[in-house]
Backbone as CSV, one residue per row, in Angstrom:
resi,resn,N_x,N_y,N_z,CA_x,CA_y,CA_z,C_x,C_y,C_z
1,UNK,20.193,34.247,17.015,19.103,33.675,16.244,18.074,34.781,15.990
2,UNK,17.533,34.568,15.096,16.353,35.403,14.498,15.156,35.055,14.926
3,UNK,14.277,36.583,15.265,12.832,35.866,15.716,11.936,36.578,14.853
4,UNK,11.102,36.144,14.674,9.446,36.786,14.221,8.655,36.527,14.954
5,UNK,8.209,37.744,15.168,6.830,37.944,16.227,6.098,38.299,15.265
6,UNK,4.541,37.261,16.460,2.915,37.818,15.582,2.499,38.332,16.754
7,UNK,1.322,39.185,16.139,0.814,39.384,17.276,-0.843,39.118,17.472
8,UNK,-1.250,37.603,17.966,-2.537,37.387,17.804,-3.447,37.446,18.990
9,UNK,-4.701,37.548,18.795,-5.265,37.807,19.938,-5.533,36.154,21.143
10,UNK,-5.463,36.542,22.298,-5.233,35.764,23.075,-6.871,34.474,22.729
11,UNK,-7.896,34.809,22.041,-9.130,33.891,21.692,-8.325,32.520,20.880
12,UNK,-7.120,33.216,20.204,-6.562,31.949,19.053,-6.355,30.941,19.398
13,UNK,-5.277,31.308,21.165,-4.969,30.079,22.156,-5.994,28.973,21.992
14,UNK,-7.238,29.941,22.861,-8.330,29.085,23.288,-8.986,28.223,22.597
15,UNK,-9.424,28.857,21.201,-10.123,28.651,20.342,-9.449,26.933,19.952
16,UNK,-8.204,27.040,19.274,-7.492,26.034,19.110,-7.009,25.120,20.719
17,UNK,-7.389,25.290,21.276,-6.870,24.473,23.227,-5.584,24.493,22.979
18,UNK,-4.557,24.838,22.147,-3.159,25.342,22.559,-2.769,26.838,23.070
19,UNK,-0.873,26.311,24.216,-0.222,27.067,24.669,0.089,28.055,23.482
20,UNK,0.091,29.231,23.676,1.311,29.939,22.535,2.447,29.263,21.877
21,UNK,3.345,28.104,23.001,4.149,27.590,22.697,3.979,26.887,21.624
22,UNK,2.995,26.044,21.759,2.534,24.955,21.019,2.158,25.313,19.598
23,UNK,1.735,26.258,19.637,0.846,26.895,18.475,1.884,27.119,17.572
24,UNK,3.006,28.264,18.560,4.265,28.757,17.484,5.019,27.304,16.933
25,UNK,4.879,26.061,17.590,5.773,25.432,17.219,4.878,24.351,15.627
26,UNK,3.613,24.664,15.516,2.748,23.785,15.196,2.779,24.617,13.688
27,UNK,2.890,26.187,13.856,3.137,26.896,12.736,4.505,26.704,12.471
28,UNK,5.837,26.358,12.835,6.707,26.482,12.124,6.515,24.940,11.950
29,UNK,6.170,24.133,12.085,5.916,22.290,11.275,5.322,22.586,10.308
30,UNK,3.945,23.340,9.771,3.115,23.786,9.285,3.978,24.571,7.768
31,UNK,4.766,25.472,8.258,5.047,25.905,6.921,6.500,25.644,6.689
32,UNK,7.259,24.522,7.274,8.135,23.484,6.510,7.364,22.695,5.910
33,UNK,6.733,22.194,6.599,6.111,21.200,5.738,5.525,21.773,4.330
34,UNK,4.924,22.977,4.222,4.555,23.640,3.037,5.967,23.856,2.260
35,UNK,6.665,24.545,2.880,8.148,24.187,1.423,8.946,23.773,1.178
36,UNK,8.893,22.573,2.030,9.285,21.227,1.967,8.127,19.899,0.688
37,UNK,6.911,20.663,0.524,6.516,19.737,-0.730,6.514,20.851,-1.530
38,UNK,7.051,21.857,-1.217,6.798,22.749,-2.616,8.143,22.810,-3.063
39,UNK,9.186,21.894,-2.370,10.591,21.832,-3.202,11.199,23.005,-3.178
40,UNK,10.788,23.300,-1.861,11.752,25.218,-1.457,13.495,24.468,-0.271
41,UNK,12.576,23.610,0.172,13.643,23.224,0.994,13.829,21.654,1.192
42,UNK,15.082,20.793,1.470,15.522,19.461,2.190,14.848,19.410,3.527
43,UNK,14.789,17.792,3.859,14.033,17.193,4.514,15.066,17.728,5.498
44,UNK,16.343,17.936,5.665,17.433,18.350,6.330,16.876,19.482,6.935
45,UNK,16.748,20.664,6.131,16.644,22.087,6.198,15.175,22.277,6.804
46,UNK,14.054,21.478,6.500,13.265,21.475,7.043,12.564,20.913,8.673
47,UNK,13.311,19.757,8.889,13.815,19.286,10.365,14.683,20.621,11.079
48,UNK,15.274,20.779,10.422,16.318,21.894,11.364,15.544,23.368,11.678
49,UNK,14.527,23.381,10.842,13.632,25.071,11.290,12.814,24.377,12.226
50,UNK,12.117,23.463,11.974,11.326,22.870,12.940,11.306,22.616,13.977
51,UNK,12.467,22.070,14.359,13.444,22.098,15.831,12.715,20.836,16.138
52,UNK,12.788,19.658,14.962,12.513,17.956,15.343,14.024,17.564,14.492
53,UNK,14.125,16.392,14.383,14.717,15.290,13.774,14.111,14.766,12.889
54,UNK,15.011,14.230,11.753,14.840,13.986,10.860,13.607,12.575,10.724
55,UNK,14.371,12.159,11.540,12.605,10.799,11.419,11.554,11.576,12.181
56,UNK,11.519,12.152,12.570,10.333,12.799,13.265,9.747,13.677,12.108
57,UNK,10.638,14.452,11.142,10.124,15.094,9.765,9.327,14.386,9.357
58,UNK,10.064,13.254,9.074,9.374,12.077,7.778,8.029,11.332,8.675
59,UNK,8.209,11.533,9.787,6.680,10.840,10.607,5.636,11.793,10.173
60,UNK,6.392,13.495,10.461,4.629,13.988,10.074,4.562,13.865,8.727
61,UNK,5.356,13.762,8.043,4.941,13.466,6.373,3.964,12.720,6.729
62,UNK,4.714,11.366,6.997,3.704,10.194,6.607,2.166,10.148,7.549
63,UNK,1.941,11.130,8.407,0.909,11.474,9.403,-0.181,12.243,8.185
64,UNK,0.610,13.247,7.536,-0.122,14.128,6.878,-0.519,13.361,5.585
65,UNK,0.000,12.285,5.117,0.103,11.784,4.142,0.754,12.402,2.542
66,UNK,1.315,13.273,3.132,2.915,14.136,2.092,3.905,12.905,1.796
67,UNK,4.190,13.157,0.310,5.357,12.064,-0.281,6.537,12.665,0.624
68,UNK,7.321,11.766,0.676,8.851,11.838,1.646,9.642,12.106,0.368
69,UNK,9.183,11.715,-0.494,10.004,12.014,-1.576,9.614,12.908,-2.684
70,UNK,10.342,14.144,-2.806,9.887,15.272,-3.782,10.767,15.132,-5.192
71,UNK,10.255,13.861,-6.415,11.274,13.350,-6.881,9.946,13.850,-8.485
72,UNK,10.195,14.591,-9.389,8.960,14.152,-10.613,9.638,12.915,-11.375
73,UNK,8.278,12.537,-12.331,8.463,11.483,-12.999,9.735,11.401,-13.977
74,UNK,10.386,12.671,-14.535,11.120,12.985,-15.470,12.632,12.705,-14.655
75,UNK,12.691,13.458,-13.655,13.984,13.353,-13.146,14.172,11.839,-12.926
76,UNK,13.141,10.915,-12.560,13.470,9.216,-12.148,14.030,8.547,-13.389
77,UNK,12.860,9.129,-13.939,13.732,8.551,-15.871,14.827,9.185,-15.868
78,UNK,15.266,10.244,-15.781,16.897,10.610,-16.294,17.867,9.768,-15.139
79,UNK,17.345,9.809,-13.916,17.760,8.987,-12.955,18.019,7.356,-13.159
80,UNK,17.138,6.725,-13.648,17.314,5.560,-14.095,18.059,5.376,-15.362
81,UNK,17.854,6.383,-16.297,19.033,5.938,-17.727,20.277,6.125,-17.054
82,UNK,20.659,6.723,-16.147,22.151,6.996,-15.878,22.494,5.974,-15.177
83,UNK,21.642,5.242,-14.492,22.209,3.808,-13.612,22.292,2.616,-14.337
């Protein structure tokens, strides 16, 4: 597996009252969730960097108040003439 290291100063912990752990895990929710509504990635692909489950994805959606569904108005119409 692949890692990326930061390297921040130990005030960030504090500042925020999270472990390192917590933090690293709060940034990788943080930027699935960013391209996951920016239609970079599946609710799939985005659970799986995150290291949650898939209803647990769609909980922080609905926590953050992010659509679960990254669908525009155009594709529903082409979506609906075909059904």
């Amino acid at each position: 597996m692949a890692q990326v290291v930061f390297e921040l100063p130990p005030t960030v912990f504090s500042a925020l009252r999270k472990s390192p752990e917590d933090f690293a895990a709060e940034m990788r929710l943080a930027a699935v969730i960013h391209w996951y509504s920016q239609g970079q990635i599946s609710q799939g692909k985005a659970a799986e960097i995150a290291g949650v489950s898939r209803a647990e994805f769609l909980e922080e959606l609905f926590q953050r108040k992010i659509p679960a569904v990254q669908v525009t108005l155009e594709e529903l119409r082409e979506e609906l003439q075909r059904g």
